[in-house]
DRENKESE-888420 format. One line per 4 residues: number of its first residue (from 1); their letters; for each residue x, y, z of C-alpha. Coordinates in steps of 0.001 Angstrom, whole numbers, plus 524288, in hexadecimal, padded with zeros to 5 digits. Layout:
N
NUM	A	X/Y/Z | ...
This chain:
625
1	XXXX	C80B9/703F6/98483 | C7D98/70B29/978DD | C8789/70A70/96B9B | C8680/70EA1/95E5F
5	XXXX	C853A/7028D/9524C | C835F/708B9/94593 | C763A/7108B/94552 | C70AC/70AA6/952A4
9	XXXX	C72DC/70D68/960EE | C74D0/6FF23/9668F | C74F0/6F994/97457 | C7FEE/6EF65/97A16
13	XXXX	C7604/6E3F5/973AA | C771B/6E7E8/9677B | C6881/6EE9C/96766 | C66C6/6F96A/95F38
17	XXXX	C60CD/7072C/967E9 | C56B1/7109F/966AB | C5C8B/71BED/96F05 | C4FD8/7247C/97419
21	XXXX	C53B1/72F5C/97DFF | C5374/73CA2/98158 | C5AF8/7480D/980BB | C5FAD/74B24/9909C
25	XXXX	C5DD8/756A1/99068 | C5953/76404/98B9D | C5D1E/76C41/994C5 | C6A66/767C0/996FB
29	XXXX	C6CB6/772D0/98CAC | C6AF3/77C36/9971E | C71AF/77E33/9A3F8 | C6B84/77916/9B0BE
33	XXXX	C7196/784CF/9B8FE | C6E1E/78EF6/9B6AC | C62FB/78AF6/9B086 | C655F/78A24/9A181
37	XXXX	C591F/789E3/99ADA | C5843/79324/990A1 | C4E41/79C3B/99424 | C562E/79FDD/9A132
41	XXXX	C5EFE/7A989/99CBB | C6487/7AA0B/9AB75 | C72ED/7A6C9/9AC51 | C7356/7A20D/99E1F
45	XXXX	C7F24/7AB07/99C8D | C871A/7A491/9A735 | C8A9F/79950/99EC8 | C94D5/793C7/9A73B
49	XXXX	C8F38/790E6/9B310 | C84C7/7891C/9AE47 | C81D0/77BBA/9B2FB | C7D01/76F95/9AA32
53	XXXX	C7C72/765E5/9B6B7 | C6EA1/7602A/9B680 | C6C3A/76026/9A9A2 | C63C7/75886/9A563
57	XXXX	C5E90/756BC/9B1EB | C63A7/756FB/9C176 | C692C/74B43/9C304 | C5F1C/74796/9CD4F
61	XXXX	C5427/749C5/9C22B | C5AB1/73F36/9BA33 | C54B6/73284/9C054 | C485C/7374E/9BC93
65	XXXX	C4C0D/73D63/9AEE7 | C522C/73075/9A97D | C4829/72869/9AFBF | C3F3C/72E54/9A6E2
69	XXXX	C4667/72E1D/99A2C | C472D/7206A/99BDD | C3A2E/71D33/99E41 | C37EF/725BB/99202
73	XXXX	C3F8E/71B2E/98BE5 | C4B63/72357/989F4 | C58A0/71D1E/98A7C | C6226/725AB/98383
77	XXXX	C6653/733A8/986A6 | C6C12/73FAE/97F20 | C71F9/74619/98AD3 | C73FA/7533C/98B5A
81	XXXX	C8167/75B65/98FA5 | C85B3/767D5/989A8 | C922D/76EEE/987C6 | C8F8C/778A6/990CA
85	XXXX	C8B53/76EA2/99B3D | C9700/769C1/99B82 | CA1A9/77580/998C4 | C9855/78178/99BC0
89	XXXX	CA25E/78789/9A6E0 | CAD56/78A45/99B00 | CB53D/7856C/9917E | CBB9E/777AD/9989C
93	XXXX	CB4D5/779B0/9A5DD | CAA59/76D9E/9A536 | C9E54/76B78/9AF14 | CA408/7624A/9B730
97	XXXX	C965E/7622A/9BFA2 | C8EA7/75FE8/9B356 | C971D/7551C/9AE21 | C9433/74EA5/9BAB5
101	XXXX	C8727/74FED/9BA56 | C87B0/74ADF/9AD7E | C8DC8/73FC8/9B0EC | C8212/73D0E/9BB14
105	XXXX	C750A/73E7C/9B0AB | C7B4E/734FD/9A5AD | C7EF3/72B6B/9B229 | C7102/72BFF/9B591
109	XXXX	C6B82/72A8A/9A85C | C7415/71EA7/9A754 | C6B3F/7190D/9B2F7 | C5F5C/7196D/9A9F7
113	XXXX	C6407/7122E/99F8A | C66B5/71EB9/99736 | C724F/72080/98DD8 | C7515/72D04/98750
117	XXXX	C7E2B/73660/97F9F | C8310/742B6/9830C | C7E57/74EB3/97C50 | C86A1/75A33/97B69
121	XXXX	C7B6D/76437/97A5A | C7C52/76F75/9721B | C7171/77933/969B7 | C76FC/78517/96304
125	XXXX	C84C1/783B9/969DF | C7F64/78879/979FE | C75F2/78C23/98184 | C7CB8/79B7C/97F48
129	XXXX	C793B/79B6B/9710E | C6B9A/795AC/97353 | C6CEE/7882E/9765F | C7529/77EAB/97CDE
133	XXXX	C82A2/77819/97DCB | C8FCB/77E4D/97EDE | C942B/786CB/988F3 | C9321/796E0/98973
137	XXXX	CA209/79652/98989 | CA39F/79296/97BF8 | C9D7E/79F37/97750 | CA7EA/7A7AC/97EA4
141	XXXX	CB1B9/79F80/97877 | CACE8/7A590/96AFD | CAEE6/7B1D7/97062 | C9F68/7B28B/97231
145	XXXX	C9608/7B951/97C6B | C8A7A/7AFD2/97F78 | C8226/7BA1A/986E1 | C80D3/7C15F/97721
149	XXXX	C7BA9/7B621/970A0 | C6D8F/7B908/9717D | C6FAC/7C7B8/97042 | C7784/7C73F/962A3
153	XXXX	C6E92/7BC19/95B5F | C7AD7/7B155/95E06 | C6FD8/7A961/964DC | C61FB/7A9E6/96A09
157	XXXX	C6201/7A647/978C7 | C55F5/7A2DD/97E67 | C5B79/7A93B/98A92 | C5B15/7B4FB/9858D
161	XXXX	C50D8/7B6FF/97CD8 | C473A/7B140/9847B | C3992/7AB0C/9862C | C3360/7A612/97D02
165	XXXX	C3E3F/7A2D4/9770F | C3DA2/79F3D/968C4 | C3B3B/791D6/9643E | C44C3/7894F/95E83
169	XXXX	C4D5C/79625/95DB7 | C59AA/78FB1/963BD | C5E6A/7881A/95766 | C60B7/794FE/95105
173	XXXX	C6B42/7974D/9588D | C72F6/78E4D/9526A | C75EE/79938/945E3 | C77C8/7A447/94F4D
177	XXXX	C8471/7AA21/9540F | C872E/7A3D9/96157 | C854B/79493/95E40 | C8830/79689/95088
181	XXXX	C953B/79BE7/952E6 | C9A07/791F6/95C2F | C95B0/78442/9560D | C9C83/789EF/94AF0
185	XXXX	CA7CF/78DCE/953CB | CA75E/77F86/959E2 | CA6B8/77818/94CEE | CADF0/77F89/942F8
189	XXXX	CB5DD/78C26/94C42 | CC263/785EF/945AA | CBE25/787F9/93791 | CB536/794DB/939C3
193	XXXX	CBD17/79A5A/9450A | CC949/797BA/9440F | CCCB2/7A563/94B07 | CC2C5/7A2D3/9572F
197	XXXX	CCD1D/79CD8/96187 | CCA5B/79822/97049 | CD41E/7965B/979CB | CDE9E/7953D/96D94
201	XXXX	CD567/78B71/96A5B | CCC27/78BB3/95B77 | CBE91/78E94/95FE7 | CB938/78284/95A65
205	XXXX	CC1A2/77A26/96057 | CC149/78130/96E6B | CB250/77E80/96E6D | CB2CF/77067/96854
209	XXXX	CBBB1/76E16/97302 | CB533/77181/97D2A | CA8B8/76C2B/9797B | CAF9D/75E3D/976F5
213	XXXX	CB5B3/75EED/983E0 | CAA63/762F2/98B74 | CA272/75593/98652 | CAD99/74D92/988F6
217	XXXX	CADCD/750D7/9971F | C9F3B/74D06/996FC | CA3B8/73F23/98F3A | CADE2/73E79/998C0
221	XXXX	CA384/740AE/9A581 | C9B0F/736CE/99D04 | CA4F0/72B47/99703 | CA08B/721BE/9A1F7
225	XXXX	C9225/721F1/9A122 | C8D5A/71722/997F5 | C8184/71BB6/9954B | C8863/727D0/98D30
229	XXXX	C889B/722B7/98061 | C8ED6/72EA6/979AA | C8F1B/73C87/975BB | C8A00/74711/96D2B
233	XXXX	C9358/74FE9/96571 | C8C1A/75C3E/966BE | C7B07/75DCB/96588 | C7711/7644C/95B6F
237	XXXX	C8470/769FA/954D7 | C8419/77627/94D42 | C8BF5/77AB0/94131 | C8B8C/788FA/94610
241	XXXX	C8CB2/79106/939D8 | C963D/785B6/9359C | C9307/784C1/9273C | C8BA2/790C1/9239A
245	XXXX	C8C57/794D9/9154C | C87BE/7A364/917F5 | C8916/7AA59/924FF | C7DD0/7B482/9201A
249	XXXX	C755B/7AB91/920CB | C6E1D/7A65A/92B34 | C7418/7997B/92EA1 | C6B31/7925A/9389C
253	XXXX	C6123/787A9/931DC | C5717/789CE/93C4F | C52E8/79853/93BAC | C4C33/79BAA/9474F
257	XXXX	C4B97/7A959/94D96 | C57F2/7B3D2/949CC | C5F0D/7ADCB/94103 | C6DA8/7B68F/93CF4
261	XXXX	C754E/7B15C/93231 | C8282/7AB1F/9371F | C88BB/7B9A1/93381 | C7E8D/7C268/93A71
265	XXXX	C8102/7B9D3/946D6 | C8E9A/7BB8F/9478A | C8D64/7C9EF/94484 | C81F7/7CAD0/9508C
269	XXXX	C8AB1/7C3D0/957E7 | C934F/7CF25/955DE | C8ACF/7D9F3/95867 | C865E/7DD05/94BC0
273	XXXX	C7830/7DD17/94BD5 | C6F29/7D600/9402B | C62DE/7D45A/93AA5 | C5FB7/7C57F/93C5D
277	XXXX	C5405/7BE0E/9369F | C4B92/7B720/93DAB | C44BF/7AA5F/93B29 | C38BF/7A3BB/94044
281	XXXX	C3811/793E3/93F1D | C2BC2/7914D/93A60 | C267A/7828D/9369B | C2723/7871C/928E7
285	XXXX	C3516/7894C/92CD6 | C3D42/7969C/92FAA | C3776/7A42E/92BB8 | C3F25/7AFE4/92CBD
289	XXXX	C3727/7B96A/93467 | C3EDA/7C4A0/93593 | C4C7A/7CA8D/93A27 | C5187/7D10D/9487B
293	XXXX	C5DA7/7DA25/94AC8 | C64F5/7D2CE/9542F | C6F9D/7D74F/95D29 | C6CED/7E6F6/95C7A
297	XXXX	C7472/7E7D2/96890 | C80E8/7E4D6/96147 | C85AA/7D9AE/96AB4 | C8FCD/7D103/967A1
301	XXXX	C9224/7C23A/96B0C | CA02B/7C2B2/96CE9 | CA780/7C554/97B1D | CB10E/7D07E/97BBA
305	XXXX	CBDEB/7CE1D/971C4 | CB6E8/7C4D1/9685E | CB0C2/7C6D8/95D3C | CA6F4/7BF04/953A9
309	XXXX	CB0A2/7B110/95018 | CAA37/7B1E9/94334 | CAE89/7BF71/94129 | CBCA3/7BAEA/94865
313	XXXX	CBE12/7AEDA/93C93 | CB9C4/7B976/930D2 | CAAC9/7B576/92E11 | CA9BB/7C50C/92EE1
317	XXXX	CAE18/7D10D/932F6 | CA9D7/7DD69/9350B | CACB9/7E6A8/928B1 | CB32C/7F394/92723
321	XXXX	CA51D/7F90B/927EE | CA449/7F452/93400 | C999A/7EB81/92FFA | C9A20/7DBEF/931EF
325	XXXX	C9D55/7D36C/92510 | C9C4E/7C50E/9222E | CA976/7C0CB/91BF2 | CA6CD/7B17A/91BAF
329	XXXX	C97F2/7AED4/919F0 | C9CE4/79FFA/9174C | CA6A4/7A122/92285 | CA18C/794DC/92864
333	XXXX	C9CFE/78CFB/91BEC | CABEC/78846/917A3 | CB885/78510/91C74 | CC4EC/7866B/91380
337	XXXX	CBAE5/7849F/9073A | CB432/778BC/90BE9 | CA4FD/77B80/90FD5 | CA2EE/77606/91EF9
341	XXXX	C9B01/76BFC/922BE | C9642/76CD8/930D6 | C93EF/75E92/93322 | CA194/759E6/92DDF
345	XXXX	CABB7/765A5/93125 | CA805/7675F/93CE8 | C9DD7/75F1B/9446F | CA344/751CB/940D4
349	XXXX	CB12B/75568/94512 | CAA40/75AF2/951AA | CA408/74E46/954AC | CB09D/7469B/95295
353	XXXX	CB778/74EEC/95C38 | CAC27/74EF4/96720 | CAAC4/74149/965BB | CBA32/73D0E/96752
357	XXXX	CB833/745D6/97459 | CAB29/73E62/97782 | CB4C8/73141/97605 | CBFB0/73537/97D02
361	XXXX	CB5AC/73268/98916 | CAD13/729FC/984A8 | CB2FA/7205E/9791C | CA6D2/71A00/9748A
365	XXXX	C9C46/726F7/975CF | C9458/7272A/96B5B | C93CD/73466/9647E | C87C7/739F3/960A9
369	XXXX	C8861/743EE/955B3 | C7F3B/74E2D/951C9 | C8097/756F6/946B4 | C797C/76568/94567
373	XXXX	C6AC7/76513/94851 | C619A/7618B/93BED | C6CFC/75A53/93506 | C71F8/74D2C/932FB
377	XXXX	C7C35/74793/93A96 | C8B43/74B19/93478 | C9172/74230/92B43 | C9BE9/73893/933CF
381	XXXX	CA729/72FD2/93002 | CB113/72494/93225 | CB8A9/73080/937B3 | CAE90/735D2/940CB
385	XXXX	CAC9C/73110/94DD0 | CA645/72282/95063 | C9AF9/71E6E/95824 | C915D/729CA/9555A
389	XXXX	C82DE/72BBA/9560C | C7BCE/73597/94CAB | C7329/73E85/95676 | C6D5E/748F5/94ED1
393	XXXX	C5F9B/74E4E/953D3 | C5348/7501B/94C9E | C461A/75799/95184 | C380D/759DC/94BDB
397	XXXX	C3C7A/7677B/9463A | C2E6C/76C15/9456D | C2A78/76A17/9517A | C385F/76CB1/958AA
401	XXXX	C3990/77AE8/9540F | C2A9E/77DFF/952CE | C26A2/7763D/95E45 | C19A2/772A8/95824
405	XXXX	C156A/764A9/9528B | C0D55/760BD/947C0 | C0E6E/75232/94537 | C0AD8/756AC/93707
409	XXXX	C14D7/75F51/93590 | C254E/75CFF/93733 | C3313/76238/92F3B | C3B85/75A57/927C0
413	XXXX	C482C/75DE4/92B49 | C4E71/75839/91E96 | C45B4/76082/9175F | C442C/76BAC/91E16
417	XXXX	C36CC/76BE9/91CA8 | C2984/76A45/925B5 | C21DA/75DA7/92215 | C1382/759B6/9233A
421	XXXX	C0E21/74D7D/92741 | C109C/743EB/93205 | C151E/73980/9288A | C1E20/740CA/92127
425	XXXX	C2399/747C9/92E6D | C264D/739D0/933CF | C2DCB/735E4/926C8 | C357B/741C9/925CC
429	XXXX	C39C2/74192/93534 | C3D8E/73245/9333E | C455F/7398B/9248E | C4C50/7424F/92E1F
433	XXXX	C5073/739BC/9397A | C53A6/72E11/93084 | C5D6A/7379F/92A1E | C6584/73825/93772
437	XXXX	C6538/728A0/937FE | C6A6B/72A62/927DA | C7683/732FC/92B47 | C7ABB/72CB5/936D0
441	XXXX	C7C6B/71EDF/92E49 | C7F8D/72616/922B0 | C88D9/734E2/9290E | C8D41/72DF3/935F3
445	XXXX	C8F58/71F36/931F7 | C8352/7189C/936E9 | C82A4/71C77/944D7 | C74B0/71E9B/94D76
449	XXXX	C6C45/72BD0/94DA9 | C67DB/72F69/959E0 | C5F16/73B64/95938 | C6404/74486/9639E
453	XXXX	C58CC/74D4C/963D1 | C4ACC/74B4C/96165 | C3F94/751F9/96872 | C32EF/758BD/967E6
457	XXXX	C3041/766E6/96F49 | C2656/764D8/97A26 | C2134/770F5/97828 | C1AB2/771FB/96B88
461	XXXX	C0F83/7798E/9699E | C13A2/7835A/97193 | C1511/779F3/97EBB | C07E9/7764D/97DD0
465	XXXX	C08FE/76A32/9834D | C0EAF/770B6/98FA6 | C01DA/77647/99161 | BF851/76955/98DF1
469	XXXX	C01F5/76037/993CB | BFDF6/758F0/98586 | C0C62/75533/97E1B | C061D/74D2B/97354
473	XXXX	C09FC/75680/968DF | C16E3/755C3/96DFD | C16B8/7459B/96DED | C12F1/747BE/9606A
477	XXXX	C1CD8/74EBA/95DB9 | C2831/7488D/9656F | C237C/73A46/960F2 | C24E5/73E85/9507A
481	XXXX	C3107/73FDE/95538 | C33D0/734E0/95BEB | C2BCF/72C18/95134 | C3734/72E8D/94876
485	XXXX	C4208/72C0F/95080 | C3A6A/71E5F/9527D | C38CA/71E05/94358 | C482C/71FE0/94015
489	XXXX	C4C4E/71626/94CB8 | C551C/72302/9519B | C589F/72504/95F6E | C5609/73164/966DD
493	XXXX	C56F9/73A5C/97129 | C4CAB/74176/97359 | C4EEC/751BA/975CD | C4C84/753A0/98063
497	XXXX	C489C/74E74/98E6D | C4C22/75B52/99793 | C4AC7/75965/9A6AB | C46D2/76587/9A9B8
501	XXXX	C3CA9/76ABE/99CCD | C31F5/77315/9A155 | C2598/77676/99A06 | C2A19/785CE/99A69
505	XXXX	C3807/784C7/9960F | C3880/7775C/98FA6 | C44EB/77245/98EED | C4B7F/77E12/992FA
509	XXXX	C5453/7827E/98842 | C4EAB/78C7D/97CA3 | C415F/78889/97EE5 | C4212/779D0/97A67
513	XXXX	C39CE/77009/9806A | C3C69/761DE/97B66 | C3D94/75B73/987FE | C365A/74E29/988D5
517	XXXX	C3428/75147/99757 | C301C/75D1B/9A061 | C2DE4/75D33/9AEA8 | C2224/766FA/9AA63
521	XXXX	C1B9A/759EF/9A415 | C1E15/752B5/9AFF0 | C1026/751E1/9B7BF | C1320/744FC/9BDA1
525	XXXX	C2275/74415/9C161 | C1FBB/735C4/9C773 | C1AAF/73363/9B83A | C2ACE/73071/9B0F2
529	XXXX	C221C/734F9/9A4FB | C1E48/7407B/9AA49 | C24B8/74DC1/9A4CF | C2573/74415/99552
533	XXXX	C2286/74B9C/98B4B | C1EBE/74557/97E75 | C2083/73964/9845E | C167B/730AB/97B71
537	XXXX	C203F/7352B/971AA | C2CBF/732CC/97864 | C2D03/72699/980EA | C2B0D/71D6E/9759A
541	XXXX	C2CB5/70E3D/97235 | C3A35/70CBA/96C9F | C4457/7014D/96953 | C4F29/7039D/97436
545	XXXX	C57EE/6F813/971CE | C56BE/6EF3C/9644A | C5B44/6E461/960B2 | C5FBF/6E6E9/95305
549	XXXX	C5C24/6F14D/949FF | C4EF7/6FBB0/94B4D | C4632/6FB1B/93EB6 | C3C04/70265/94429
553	XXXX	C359D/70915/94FE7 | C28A2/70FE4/951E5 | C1FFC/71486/95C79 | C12C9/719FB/95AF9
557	XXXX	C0FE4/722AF/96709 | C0126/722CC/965BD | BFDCC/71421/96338 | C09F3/70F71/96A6C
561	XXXX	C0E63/706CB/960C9 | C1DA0/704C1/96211 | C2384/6FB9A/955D5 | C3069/6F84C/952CB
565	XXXX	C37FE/6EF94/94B48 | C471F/6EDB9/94A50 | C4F83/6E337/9439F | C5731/6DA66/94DD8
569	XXXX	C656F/6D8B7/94F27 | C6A01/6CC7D/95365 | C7712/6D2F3/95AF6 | C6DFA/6DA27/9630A
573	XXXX	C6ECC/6D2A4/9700F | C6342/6D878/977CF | C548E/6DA79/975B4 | C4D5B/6E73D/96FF9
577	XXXX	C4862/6EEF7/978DB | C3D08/6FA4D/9781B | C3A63/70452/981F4 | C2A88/70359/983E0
581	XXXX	C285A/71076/98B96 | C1A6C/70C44/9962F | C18C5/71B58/992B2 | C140B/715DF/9836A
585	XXXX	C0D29/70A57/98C2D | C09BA/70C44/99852 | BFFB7/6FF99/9970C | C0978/6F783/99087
589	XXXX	C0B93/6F3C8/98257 | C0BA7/6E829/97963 | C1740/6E353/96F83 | C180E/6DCD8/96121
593	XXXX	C2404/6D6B9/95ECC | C2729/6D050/95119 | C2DD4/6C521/9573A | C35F2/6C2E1/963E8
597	XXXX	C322C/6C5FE/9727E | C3157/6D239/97B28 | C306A/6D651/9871E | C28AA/6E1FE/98DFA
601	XXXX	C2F81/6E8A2/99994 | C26EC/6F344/99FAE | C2BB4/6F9C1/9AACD | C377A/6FBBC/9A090
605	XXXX	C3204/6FF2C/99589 | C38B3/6F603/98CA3 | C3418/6EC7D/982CF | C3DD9/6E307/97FCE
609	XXXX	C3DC1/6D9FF/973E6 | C4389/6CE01/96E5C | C43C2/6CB4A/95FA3 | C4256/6BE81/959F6
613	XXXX	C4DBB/6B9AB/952B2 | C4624/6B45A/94660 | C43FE/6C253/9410C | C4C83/6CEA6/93C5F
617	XXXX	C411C/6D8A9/93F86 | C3A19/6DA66/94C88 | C2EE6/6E385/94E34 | C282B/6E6D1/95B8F
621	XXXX	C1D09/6EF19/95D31 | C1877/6F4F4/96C32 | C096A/6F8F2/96D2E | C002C/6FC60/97813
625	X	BF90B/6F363/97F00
């Protein structure tokens, strides 16, 4: 059992956890049949037929899948579902198959000892406007033709353009037309588009709906498993162009390939063709390299009798010229006089809502909540809902969008700026994670972080380890990492372990591969470690259970050395235990303990210790023999 007290995850005696786990799994953003993965553009059109069942694995495969994650030491997952999993047939008609199946994976991960939270999976709104998440469906409910995304600039599809396709492009999407237009749409449609209706219904509260019922029928499926210890409100939420002070110009933080201004793509969108920069991410950071014409064709996004909804609720018009004008460049920055905040006008209230659903099922969930990518967690009060976990992600920027390490060389994201030196890299990432752990006592009330996301891609350097079967620059990189989630005492799940990563494709979806296993590593399938990547990084020493309060944890992965010390509590009715992975010692190890007694249990991989009652302070330290 697994509650919340104060800033700690704590077991039924009173221990306080370190949650370690992994994101189950990548390409559960894609389809099973036909086959999703973004480079097959076969099918992708015929949105609702597709089929999510076996995703994250067959449900034969799963034996052998959580066998593994265990002996990797994991014991927590963040599972996977999507929208579109669950509601991808139309608007109320839910997967009744994949609900079942479902049903089946989280009752066998409950066999292995692992607990979880359900992830409702989304990047840059669906998989139509170049990532993942809600159903095709919800475009035609704007009135909007999915197969002219690519074509107008509303969104770059890797089905479409191609191989290779560009790295790290995918996040731009989140400015352009197609995903822009609906988060806003889904967060705000009742302020900014108060003309758009559905089914008599306000826009923004036909597509909240829907979304909010579609996870309840998975909470519903789900309310009996114990090992389901809550729910996510939404990965990764964006504000859409929620917020923008000037539709002119070009509203996306990370500028990556084309990049329109919020007004050019609504007037490509609409057939109007534009010049549009183009920007090149660089380690120095973005460099405008030039523009493109896009959409010379003259294509439109929207079906037969609709128009542009921004051009329906007056942002512009098209003059008596006959050329398009902007008539509110601050059309989303204000409502009735009062600038908007994102975080407060519209996510909180979203939360609140999602989560009332989430405990109409299941009273006690525990509701993870996420705020936009790169940002700290929203303020919450008295009001708000109870019994919440911060879960905002955090990645090695560098090396995520260049997909090259230098242990000399990392960004500070406070900043903005690169920094030099391993010291003052270490410092600054232990600045930046240690500012999640400040808001959630200080914004939320004192309530845990978990970080939802942290990973390295596998294949820096151009997949040269693929080649030379050598992944140490990779351990390097995934263990900085991992150092300072030891540093700051933070859980974590780990993005991503996929079933099914190859070598070629990775993890299947826009070219990522972050997948802590591959079947194209796997030379000895007898071997459980076999198809690990990274793995001198990732199965590491931890606390798993303590008995009182972490001070400190550290693990050096090339002398071995595991210390840590905690502070005991005396309600705390069990022992602390340590998961000691035989992959760290496969001759055995030796223990210092301050004071008290210990024992080593091998074929489990546990160290379990005792503390003496005479001191507040314990300290135990693991080396090789």
């Amino acid at each position: 059992m697994i509650t919340t007290d104060g800033t700690w995850f704590k077991d039924e005696f009173g221990r306080s956890l370190l949650l370690r786990g992994v994101n189950l799994g990548g390409s559960t953003k894609v389809p099973s049949t036909p086959n999703g993965a973004t480079w097959n553009k076969a099918s992708f059109y015929d949105h609702r037929r597709a089929s999510f069942v076996g995703r994250p694995f067959p449900l034969e495969q799963a034996d052998e899948h959580f066998t593994r994650l265990r002996q990797w030491g994991f014991t927590f997952l963040r599972f996977l579902t999507t929208w579109e999993a669950v509601e991808h047939a139309g608007p109320g008609r839910y997967d009744q198959e994949y609900l079942d199946y479902l049903y089946a994976v989280v009752t066998k991960a409950a066999e292995y000892g692992l607990s979880m939270y359900i992830d409702p999976h989304q990047d840059v709104w669906s998989r139509f406007s170049g990532g993942d998440g809600a159903p095709g469906w919800t475009f035609e409910a704007a009135g909007m033709d999915l197969t002219k995304f690519h074509a107008t600039g509303a969104a770059i599809l890797h089905q479409e353009y191609g191989d290779p396709f560009p790295r790290m492009v995918w996040p731009s999407n989140s400015a352009k037309l197609a995903c822009a237009t609906l988060f806003t749409l889904f967060f705000a449609g009742n302020d900014f588009a108060p003309l758009t209706m559905v089914d008599s219904q306000p826009i923004q509260d036909y597509l909240q709906g829907h979304y909010i019922a579609a996870m309840q029928q998975v909470a519903h499926r789900l309310k009996d498993l114990p090992n389901v210890i809550g729910y996510d409100s939404l990965n990764e939420p964006s504000s859409g162009w929620i917020g923008t002070p000037d539709l002119n110009q070009i509203a996306s933080p990370i500028k990556i390939g084309v990049s329109p201004s919020p007004f050019q793509s609504m007037l490509l969108g609409s057939g109007y063709p534009q010049p549009v920069e183009i920007w090149e991410m660089r380690t120095s950071g973005a460099k405008l390299t030039g523009t493109r014409f896009l959409n010379p064709e003259k294509l439109s996004v929207w079906l037969p009798g609709h128009e542009c909804v921004w051009k329906t609720n007056g942002v512009w018009e098209v003059g008596p010229s006959g050329a398009p004008r902007l008539l509110r460049p601050d059309h989303f920055a204000s409502v009735n006089g009062r600038a908007v905040d994102f975080d407060r006008d519209y996510l909180v209230p979203f939360v609140n809502r999602d989560a009332a659903a989430i405990r109409q099922e299941v009273p006690d969930a525990i509701i993870f909540v996420e705020g936009e990518p790169d940002r700290l967690p929203p303020a919450w009060g008295p009001q708000d809902a109870a019994n919440i976990v911060s879960a905002p992600h955090w990645y090695d920027g560098l090396v995520l969008f260049m997909k090259e390490f230098q242990p000399w060389m990392g960004l500070d994201l406070i900043k903005g700026k690169v920094i030099f030196g391993a010291g003052r890299i270490r410092r600054s990432y232990t600045r930046q994670l240690e500012s999640f752990k400040i808001a959630a006592r200080e914004k939320l009330g004192g309530v845990p972080t978990l970080i939802g996301e942290i990973g390295i891609p596998c294949d820096l350097q151009d997949k040269k380890a693929f080649r030379s079967g050598n992944f140490k620059t990779v351990e390097r990189a995934m263990d900085r990492s991992l150092q300072v989630m030891d540093d700051t005492l933070l859980n974590y799940t780990i993005w991503n372990y996929n079933a099914d990563n190859t070598n070629a494709r990775g993890d299947g979806w826009n070219d990522e591969d972050l997948s802590i296993f591959s079947r194209d590593q796997q030379q000895h399938p007898q071997d459980i470690n076999s198809g690990g990547r990274a793995l001198q990084a990732v199965v590491r020493l931890y606390a798993r259970a303590t008995a009182g309060e972490p001070l400190h944890m550290h693990f050096n992965i090339r002398k071995k050395v595991f210390e840590f010390e905690f502070r005991h509590d005396p309600k705390a009715s069990a022992p602390t235990e340590f998961f000691i992975p035989r992959f760290q010692y496969p001759e055995g190890y030796r223990v210092e303990v301050s004071d008290g007694t210990y024992e080593i249990d091998l074929p489990n991989q546990l160290l379990t210790y005792r503390h003496a009652a005479g001191q507040a302070i314990h300290k135990i330290v693991v080396k090789p023999l």
